[in-house]
C-alpha positions, 0 to 999 in steps of 0.5 A: 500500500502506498500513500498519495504524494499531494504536492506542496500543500501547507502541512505540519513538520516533522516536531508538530507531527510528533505533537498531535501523535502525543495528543492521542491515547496510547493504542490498547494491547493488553486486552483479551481481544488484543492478547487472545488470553482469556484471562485478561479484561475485554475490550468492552470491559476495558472502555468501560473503565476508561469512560466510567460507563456502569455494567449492563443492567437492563432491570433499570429498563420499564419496557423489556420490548423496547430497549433491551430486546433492541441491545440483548440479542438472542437466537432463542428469544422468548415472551415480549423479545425478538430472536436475531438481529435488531435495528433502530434509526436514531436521529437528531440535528448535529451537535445533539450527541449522534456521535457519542451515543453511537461510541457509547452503544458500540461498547455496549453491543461488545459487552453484551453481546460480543458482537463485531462491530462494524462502524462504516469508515468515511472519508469526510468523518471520524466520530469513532476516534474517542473508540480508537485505542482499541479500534481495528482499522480495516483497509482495502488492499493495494490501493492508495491512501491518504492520511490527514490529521486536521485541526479544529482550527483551520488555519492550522497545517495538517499532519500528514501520515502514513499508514504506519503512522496509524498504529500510534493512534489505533491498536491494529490495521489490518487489510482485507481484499473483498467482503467475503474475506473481511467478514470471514477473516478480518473481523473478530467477536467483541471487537470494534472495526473501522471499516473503510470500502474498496473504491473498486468494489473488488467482488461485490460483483460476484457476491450479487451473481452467486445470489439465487434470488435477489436479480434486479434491473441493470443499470443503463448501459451496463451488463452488471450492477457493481462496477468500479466505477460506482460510488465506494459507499456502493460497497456496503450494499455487497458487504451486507450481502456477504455478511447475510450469504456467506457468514460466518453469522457470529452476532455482528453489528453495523453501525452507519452514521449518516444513512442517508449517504448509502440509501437516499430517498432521491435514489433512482435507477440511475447509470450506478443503479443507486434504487436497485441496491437500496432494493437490495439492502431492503429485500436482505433485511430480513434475512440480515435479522436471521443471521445475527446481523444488526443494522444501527443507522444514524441520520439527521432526518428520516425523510433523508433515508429512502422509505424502502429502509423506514419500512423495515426499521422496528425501533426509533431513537430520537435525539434531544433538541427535535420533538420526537412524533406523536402520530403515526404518520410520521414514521413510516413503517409505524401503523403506530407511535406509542407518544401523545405529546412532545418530549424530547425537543426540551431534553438536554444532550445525554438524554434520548427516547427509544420507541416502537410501535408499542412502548417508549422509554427515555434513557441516558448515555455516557459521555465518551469523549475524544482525547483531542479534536483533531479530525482523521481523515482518511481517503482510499484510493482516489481517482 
């Protein structure tokens, strides 16, 4: 792998680098996961440290169908719960805490569950980064990569580093050659994975073609549905599949910030086949439950992600700062909201409100604070 030469933009010396390395937490390898010693504290037991989050304890819960049959997953679930993976969309304005709740229920997920842990990588974003001594960078093979620390301050030179440079600031990067290889080889239990896509969609093609069922319209002027001309985040509509198809179906979860990035509500059949492979994702969601795989998406709005995906969503969460719905028609896919008035436009940031169509209940997170503000970005294989 090879680091792109960028010219002479303003960048950070060599001392400054050295600088905002030592702003980060030192990366975590002595953990069970890190080891493979039994014996040693998990991962998830060891953020828990670090952040002061309380052990699980879902008796403080009123409603046993809303948030622990959402955060418990079991194959043989019973009375009020639901067997398999789950879902939920939880959405609030920037700066409501999206970013933190969605750190806070990672560690959660491999604490209760064991779960791999799957957060979609972006080129643009990097909320994951209070989570990154722990974390497992997950990069395509052989293509090129660029890396940027950048201020909050935007006068301020970007750090530029290379992708040995990334091991000061998350445990392990690991590289992976398609989704096949990713879910079987790359990812482990109780694990917290950065994901970044292949730009090329390096058998996503064939993931769709070994598929029995799921055949849709090809795009104009194109004999298949993923090509390498696509969009990259087109990858994670071929992951979702290998992961569904192909295993192996350990509990997993998906955590996709910015949902409406993948699955718009303005996707058409355009010459990417955008619709199609919301289609996609939309007819394996049942399937993705089955097999243990869940799917926890964030957005700004519901109206942003395509009602194929609001169909099939059985939990909302909504953020503090914007009135959760109190009727039905507002969510789609709800025949039902369980609220009569509005809550949550007056709840401080910390504090949500989970639903489905039956119950709802407030509850808080922990704070899970980044070590500095610096912003990672990382941008694969640029064209």
């Amino acid at each position: 792998m090879s680091t792109i030469n960028w010219g002479d933009e303003d960048v950070a010396d060599d001392e400054t680098t050295a600088e905002v390395l030592e702003q980060f937490r030192e990366p975590v390898r002595s953990t069970k996961q890190a080891t493979g010693n039994a014996s040693r504290w998990t991962d998830a037991r060891h953020m828990r440290e670090v952040f002061g989050i309380p052990a699980w304890d879902a008796s403080r819960f009123d409603y046993e169908d809303v948030i622990p049959n959402c955060w418990e997953h079991s194959w043989d679930a019973g009375g009020e719960r639901i067997a398999g993976g789950t879902d939920f969309l939880a959405r609030g304005k920037p700066g409501k805490g999206k970013s933190t709740f969605a750190n806070y229920v990672s560690v959660r997920q491999m604490e209760i569950n064991a779960e791999k842990v799957v957060w979609r990588g972006s080129s643009s974003r990097s909320e994951w980064l209070p989570l990154a001594p722990w974390a497992v960078l997950c990069l395509p093979e052989n293509v090129p990569v660029r890396i940027r620390l950048e201020s909050k301050i935007p006068t301020e030179p970007a750090v530029e580093l290379d992708v040995d440079d990334l091991e000061e600031i998350v445990r392990e990067v690991r590289r992976y050659s398609d989704p096949v290889d990713l879910n079987r080889n790359v990812l482990d239990q109780g694990t917290f994975h950065v994901v970044y896509p292949d730009p090329l969609l390096r058998g996503c093609q064939e993931i769709y073609e070994r598929d029995p069922e799921k055949r849709y319209d090809m795009p104009p002027n194109r004999d298949t549905l993923f090509h390498e001309s696509d969009p990259a985040n087109h990858w994670w509509f071929a992951w979702a599949l290998a992961r569904v198809n192909h295993g192996p179906h350990h509990w997993t979860t998906w955590i996709c910030d910015e949902i409406g990035d993948i699955a718009p509500q303005s996707a058409s059949k355009d010459h990417f086949g955008t619709l199609q492979k919301v289609q996609l994702l939309k007819d394996m969601w049942v399937d993705a439950r089955k097999f243990g795989l869940s799917i926890f998406l964030f957005g700004h709005s519901e109206v942003d992600i395509h009602q194929k995906i609001r169909h099939k969503i059985r939990w909302r969460i909504q953020m503090p700062g914007t009135a959760n719905p109190t009727t039905a028609s507002n969510v789609v896919g709800f025949e039902s909201v369980p609220m009569d008035h509005k809550v949550t436009d007056e709840y401080p940031i910390g504090k949500a409100l989970c639903y489905n169509e039956t119950h709802f209940e407030p509850f808080r997170w922990a704070d899970v604070p980044a070590a500095t503000s610096y912003k990672l970005k990382i941008e694969v294989g640029q064209r």
